[in-house]
C-alpha positions in Angstrom: -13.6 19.2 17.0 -16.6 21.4 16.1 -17.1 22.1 12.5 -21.0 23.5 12.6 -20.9 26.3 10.4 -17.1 26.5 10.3 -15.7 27.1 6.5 -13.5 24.1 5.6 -11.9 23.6 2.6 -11.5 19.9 1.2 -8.1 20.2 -1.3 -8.3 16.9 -4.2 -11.7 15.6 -4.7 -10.5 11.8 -4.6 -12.1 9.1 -3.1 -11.3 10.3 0.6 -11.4 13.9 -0.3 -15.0 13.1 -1.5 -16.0 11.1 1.1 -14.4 13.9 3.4 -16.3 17.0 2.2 -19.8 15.0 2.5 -18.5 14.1 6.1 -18.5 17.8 6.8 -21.2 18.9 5.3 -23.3 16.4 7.7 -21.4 17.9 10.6 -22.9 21.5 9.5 -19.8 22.9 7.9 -19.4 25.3 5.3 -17.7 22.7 2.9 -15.6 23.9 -0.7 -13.8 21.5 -2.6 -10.9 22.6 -5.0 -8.9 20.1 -7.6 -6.5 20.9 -10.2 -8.9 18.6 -12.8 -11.0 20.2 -14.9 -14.8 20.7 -14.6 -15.5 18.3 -17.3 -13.0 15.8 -15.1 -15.1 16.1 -12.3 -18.8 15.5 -14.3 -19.4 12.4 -12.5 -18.7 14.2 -8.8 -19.9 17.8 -9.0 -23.6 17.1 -8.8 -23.5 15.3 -5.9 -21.1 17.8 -4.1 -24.0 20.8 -5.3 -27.1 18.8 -4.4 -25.9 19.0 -0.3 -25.2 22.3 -1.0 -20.7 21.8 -1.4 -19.0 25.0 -3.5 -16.6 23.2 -6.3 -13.6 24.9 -7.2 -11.9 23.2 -10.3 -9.3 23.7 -12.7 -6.9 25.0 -10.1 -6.3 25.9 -6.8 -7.6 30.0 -6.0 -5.5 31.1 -3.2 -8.1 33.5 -2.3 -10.4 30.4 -1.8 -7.8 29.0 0.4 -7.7 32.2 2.5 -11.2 32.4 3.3 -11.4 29.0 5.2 -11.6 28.6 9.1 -10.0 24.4 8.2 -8.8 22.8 4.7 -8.4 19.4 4.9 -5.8 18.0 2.6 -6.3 14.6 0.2 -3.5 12.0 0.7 -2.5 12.4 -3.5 -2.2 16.8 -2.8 1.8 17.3 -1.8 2.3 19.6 1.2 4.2 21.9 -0.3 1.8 23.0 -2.7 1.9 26.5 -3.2 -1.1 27.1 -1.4 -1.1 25.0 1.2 2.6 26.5 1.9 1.2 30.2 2.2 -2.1 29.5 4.1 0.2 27.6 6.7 2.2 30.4 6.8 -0.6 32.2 7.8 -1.7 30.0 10.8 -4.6 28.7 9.0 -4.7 24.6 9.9 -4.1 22.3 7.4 -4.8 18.4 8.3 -5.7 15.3 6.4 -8.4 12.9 6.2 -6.8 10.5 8.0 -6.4 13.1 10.9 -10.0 14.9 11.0 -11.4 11.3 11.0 -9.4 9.6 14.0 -11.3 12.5 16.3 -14.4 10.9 15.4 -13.7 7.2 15.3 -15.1 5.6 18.7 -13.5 2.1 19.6 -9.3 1.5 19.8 -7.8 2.0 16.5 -4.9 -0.3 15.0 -3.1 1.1 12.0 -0.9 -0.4 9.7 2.1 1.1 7.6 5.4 0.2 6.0 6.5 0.1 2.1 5.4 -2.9 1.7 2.8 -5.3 2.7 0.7 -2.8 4.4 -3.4 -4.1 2.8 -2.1 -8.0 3.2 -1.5 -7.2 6.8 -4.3 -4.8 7.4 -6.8 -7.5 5.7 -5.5 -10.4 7.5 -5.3 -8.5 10.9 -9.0 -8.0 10.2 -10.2 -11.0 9.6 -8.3 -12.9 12.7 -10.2 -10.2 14.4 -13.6 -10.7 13.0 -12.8 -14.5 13.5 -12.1 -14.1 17.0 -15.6 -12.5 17.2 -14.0 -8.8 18.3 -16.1 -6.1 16.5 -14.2 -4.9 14.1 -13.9 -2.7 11.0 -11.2 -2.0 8.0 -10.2 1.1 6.0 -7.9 3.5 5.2 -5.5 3.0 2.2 -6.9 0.1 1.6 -10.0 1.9 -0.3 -12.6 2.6 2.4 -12.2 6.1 3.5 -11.5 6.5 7.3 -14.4 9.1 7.5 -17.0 6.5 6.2 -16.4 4.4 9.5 -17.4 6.7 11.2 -20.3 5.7 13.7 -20.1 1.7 12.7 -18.4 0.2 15.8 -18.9 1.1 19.0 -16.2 1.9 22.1 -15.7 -2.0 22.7 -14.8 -2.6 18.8 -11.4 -2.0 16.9 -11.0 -0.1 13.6 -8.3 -1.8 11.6 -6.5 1.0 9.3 -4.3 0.7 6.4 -2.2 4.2 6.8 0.3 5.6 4.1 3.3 8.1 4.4 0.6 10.6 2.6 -2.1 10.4 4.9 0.4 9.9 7.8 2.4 13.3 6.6 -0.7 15.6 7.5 -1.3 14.4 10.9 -1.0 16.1 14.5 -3.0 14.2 17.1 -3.4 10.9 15.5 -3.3 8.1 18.6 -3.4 4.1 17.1 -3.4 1.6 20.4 -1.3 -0.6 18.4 0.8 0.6 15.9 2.4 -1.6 13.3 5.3 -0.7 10.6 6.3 -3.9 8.5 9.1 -1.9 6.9 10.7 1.0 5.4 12.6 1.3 2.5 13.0 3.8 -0.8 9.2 4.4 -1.8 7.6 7.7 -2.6 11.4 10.0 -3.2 9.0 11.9 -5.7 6.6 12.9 -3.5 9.0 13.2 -0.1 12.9 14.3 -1.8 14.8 11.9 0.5 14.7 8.6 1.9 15.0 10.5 5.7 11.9 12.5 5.0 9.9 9.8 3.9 10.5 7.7 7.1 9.8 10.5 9.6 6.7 10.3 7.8 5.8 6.7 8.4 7.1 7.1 12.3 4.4 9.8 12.7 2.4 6.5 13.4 3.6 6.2 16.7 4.2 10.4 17.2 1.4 10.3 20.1 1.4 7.1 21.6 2.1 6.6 25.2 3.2 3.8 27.2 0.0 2.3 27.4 0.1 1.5 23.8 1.7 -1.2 21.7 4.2 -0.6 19.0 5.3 -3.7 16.9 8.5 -3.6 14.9 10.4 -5.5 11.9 13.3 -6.7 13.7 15.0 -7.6 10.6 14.4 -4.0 9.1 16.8 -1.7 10.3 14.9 1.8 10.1 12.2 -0.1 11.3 14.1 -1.5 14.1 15.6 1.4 14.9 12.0 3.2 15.8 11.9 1.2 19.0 14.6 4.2 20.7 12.5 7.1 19.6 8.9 5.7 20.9 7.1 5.9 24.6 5.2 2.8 23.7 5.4 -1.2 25.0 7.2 -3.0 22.0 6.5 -5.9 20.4 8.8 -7.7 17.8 8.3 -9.6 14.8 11.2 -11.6 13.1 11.8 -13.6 10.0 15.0 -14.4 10.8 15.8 -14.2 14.7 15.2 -15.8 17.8 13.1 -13.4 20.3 15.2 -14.3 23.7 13.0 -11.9 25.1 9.9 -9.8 25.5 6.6 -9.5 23.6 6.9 -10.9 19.6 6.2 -13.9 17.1 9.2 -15.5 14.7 9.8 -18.9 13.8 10.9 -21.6 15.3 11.2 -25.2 13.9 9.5 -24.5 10.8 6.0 -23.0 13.0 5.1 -19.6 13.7 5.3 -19.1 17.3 4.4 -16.0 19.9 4.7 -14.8 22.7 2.4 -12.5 24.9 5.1 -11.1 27.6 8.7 -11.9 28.9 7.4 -14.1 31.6 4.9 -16.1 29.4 5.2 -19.4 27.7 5.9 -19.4 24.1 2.4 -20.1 22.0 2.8 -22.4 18.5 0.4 -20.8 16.1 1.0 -22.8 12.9 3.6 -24.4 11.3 5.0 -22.3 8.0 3.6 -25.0 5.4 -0.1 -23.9 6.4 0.4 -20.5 5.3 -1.4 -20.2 2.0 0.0 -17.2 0.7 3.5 -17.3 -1.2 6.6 -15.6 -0.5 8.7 -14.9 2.3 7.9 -11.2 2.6 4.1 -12.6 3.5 5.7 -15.1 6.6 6.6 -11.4 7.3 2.9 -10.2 7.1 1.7 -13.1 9.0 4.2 -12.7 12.0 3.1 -9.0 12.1 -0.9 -10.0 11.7 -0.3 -12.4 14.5 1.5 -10.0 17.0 -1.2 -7.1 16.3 -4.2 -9.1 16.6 -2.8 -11.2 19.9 -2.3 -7.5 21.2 -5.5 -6.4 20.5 -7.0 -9.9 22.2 -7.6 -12.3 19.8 -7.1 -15.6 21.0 -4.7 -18.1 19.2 -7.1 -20.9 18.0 -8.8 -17.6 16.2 -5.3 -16.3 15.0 -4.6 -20.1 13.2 -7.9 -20.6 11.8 -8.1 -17.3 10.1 -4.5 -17.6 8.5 -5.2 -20.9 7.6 -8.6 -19.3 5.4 -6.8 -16.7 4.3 -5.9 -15.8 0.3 -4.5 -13.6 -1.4 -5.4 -9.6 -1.6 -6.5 -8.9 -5.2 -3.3 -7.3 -7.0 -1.0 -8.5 -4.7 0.5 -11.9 -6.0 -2.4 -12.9 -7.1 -3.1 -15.9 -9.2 -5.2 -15.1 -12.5 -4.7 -18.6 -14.4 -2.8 -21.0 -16.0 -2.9 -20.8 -20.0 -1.0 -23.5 -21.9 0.9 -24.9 -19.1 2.3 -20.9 -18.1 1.2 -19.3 -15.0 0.0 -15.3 -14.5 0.1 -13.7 -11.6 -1.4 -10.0 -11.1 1.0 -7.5 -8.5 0.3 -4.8 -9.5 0.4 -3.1 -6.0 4.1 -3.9 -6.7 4.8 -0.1 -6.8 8.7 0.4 -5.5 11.5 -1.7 -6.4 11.7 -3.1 -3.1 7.6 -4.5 -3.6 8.9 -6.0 -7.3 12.0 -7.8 -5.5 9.9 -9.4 -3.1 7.6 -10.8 -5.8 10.2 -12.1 -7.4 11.9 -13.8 -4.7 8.8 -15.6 -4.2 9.1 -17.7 -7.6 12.5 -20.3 -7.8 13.0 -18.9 -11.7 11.5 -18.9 -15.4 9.6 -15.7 -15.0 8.3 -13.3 -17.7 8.5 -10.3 -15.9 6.4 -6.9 -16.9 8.4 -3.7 -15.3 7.2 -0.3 -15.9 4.6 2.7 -14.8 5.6 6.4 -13.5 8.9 6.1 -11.9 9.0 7.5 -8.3 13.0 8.4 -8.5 13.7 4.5 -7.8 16.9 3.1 -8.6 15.9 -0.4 -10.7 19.3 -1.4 -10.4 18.8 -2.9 -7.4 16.7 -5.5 -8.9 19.7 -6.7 -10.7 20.8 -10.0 -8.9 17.5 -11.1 -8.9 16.4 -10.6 -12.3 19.8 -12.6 -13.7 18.8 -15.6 -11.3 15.6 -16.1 -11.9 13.9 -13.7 -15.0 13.8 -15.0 -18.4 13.0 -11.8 -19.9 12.0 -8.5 -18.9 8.8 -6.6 -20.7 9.2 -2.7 -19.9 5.9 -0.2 -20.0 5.1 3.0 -19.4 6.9 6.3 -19.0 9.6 4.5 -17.0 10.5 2.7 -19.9 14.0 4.1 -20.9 15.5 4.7 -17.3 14.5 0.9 -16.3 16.2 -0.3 -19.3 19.3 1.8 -19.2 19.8 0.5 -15.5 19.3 -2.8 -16.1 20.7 -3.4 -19.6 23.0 -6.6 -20.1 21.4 -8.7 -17.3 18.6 -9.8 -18.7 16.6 -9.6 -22.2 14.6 -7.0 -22.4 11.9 -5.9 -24.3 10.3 -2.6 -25.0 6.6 -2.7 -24.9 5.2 0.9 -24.7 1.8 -0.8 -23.1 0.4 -3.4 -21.1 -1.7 -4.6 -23.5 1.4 -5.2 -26.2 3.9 -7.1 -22.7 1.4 -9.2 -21.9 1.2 -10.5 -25.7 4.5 -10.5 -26.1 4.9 -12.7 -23.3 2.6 -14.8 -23.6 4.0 -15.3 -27.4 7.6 -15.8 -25.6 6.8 -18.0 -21.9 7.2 -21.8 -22.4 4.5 -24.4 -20.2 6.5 -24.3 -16.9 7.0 -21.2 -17.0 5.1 -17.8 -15.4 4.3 -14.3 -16.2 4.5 -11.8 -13.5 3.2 -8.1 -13.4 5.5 -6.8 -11.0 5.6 -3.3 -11.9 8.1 -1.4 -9.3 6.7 1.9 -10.4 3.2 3.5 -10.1 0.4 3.6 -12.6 -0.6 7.3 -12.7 1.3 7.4 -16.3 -1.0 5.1 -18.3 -4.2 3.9 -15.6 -6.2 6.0 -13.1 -4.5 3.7 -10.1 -2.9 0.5 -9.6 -6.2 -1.6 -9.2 -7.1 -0.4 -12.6 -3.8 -1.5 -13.8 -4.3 -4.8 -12.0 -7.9 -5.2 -13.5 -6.8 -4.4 -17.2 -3.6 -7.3 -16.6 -6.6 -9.5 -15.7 -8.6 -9.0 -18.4 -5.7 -8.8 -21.2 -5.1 -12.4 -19.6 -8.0 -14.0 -19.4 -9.9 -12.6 -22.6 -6.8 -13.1 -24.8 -7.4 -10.3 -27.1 -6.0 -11.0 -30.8 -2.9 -8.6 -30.4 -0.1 -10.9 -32.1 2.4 -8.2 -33.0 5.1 -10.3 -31.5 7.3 -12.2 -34.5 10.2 -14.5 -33.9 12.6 -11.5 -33.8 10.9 -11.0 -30.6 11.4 -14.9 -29.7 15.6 -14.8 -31.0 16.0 -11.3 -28.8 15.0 -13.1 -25.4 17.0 -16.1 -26.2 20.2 -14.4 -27.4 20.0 -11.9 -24.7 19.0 -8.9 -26.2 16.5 -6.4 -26.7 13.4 -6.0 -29.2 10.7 -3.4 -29.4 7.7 -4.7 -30.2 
């Protein structure tokens, strides 16, 4: 792609969209960036963008600005079908997305990572067995570095590990991974994409250009996920929680150990047995069998693959242990942000948990959380914007009570949870309503936790309305 003195338009001045109109500015573009914040929003990225000579547009989106390009290159939070983008498509001009003007740049193989769920666990353990195995590798994407800003760092022999969402995925048209890896698909994002079909055609556009020279590895015990294996021209490889593989490439268990292997002809490889996992929850076995069958594929030995699950712990914001105060536990998930993330966090625990529910609803249906919450949730602590709608679909199966903030659930809870018990932010919605993103959500749980701030408004109403069932605004 040659962008020297093209005009390219950068649409959402994010962290990629940043990272993307610097990126082509060095390549000798004519670079503009335009986001709906104000000017005032922007204070801390504007002088930057002016001192190498970038045009801000902010405030709005001028469709005259649009017009004028030669390329606009799309943030993964800016929807397709704004009205902009929609009439300068119309007019021929392209429109792609970070994800997809950086790939044309990246040297090395590239293994991306998507699915509802479990996508930066994955992507961060597939890295490290890599790393470990002494393969040169490199990780970004979704999971905060910008794909532009690896750029340049490994060379043809090394691998660049990407965490890939529906967003970024959405915008792109020659995108090529060597291995491609979906962990899942279920209900996430119905905001953003209208139906569940949309939003999967999305996440297949990982494997859109693959050819049969590349690797593909599937959930076997997800069924849109399984069902990807008809529509693609790569080599397939399986991972399965809960089958046998009788044949072909994959990893499952089998007596209690994780086990792989390589091709239909080849002996099967014991990796580790399931008690050396240090990570909790099945969903996480999950992430492991898929680590193990994208990092194998991409040549990672299986002394390399062990070691580096055995050293492995927890993603920040993803299950992750804060501390234990007066015999109860807290555990930060912030990243929980679908119901499907939330059930899989609760799963993990046999019962007693204090569970904080709430953010910007993404048209989920929390209903589905229901069996779960009456076997093993004490209480329920709602938040956020999604307050009322989680409560009027889960009303009568467990106590519940309305917090209005994070600050206010975690001291009710922690005035409520008994030694033995745990407190869980598991959200099932995202945090755009009340934090700039879900690691700032995450960080704020942490520090609410762990600093104990003197916000006692709880009272032993709120104590009688989770033992007799009911609900209590605190």
């Amino acid at each position: 792609m040659e962008l020297k003195g093209k005009k390219v338009l950068v649409v959402g001045l994010g962290k990629s969209g940043l990272a993307a109109a610097l990126f082509l500015r060095q390549q000798g573009a004519q670079v503009t960036v335009s986001d709906m914040r104000s000017a005032a929003a922007l204070a801390k990225e504007i002088p930057a963008l002016l001192e190498h000579g970038i045009m801000v547009e902010s405030g709005g989106h001028g469709l005259l600005t649009f017009r004028r390009q030669d390329l606009i290159v799309v943030s993964p939070g800016v929807p397709l079908d704004t009205p902009e983008l929609v009439q300068v498509k119309a007019f021929g001009l392209p429109v792609i997305g970070e994800l997809e003007l950086a790939a044309q740049f990246l040297k090395g193989k590239i293994l991306a990572i998507t699915g509802s769920n479990g996508k930066t666990t994955t992507t961060a353990l597939t890295g490290e067995i890599l790393a470990s195995a002494g393969i040169e590798t490199q990780i970004g994407g979704n999971i905060g570095v910008p794909v532009v800003d690896l750029i340049g760092k490994v060379s043809e022999n090394g691998w660049s590990v990407l965490e890939v969402s529906s967003f970024q995925l959405e915008s792109t048209k020659r995108f090529h991974p060597n291995i491609a890896v979906i962990l899942n698909i279920t209900p996430d994002h119905l905001d953003r994409h209208g139906t569940f079909e949309n939003y999967a055609l999305a996440k297949e556009r990982i494997f859109s250009m693959q050819t049969s020279a590349d690797w593909l590895v599937l959930n076997a015990d997800n069924p849109r996920t399984a069902e990807a294996a008809s529509r693609t021209a790569a080599q397939v490889a399986w991972f399965s929680l809960h089958k046998d593989m009788p044949q072909g490439t994959g990893a499952w268990i089998k007596n209690g150990e994780v086990v792989f292997r390589p091709a239909a002809d080849a002996p099967i490889e014991s990796i580790l047995p399931l008690t050396a996992i240090p990570l909790k929850g099945a969903h996480n076995v999950e992430n492991v069998l898929a680590a193990v069958c994208a990092s194998r594929l991409a040549g990672a030995d299986a002394t390399s693959v062990r070691k580096a699950i055995e050293g492995f712990r927890a993603v920040e914001h993803r299950l992750e242990y804060v501390t234990t105060d007066n015999g109860v536990e807290y555990y930060n998930d912030s990243k929980a942000t679908n119901v499907d993330a939330a059930a899989k966090a609760i799963a993990a625990f046999p019962g007693g948990i204090h569970l904080i529910l709430g953010g910007k609803d993404k048209n989920s249906n929390y209903a589905d959380l229901s069996d779960l919450l009456r076997k093993r949730v004490k209480a329920v602590y709602t938040i956020g914007s999604a307050a009322a709608k989680i409560e009027s679909q889960i009303r009568g199966v467990v106590p519940l009570i309305s917090c209005e903030t994070l600050e206010r659930a975690v001291a009710a809870a922690r005035k409520v949870a008994h030694p033995g018990e745990l407190v869980l932010l598991s959200p099932a919605c995202s945090s755009f309503d009340q934090f700039e993103n879900y690691e700032h959500r995450g960080r704020a749980f942490k520090e609410l936790v762990l600093n104990r701030p003197n916000l006692d408004r709880t009272n032993e109403d709120t104590i009688a309305a989770v033992h007799q069932g009911g609900k209590e605004k605190v």
